[in-house]
N, C-alpha and C positions, 0 to 999 in steps of 0.2 A: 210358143209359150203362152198358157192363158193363167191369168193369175184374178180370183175374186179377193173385193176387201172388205171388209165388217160395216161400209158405210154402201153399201150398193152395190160400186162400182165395180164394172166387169172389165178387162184390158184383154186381147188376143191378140199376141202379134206373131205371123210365121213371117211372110211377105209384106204383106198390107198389116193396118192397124186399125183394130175395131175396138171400138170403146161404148159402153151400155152404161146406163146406170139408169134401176127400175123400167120404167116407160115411157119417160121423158127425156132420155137420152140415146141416141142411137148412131156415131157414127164413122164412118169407115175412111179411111185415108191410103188409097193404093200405094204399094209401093215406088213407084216411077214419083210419084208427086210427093215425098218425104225427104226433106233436106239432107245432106249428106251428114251434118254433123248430128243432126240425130239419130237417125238410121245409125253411126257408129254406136251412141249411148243407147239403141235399142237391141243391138248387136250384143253388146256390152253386156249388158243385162241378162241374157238369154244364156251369154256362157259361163257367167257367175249363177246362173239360175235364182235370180235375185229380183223378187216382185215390188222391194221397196226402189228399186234404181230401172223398172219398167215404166211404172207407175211415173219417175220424176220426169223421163223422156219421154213419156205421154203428153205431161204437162208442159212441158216444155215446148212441143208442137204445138197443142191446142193453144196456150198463149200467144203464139209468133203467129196463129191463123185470128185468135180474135185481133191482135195489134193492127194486122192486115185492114179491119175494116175501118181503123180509125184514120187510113190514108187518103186524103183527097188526092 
């Protein structure tokens, strides 16, 4: 499912999960390394064919990978 939104940002998810937005954003998250409860809400998403609930399990990763780097 590839879904564009009015502010850039580009989302593709079959397997892996690639996210773009213009030139400055570019990146890709295999599926092996996607946590399980998201992988369900990106599941989710795909069978409602639903770019606003892609979009939130996007965010939802990329937050839980930047919290990532606030761990010593």
């Amino acid at each position: 499912m590839r879904c564009d939104y009015k502010d850039d940002f580009k989302i593709d998810y079959t397997d892996s999960l690639h996210i773009t937005k213009g030139n400055g954003v570019d990146m890709t998250v295999k599926a092996e390394d996607i946590p399980a409860n998201v992988k369900l809400c990106l599941n989710s998403a795909v069978v409602r064919d639903s770019c606003h609930e892609l979009r939130a399990a996007a965010r939802a990763l990329t937050s839980d990978i930047s919290k990532s780097f606030n761990i010593e």
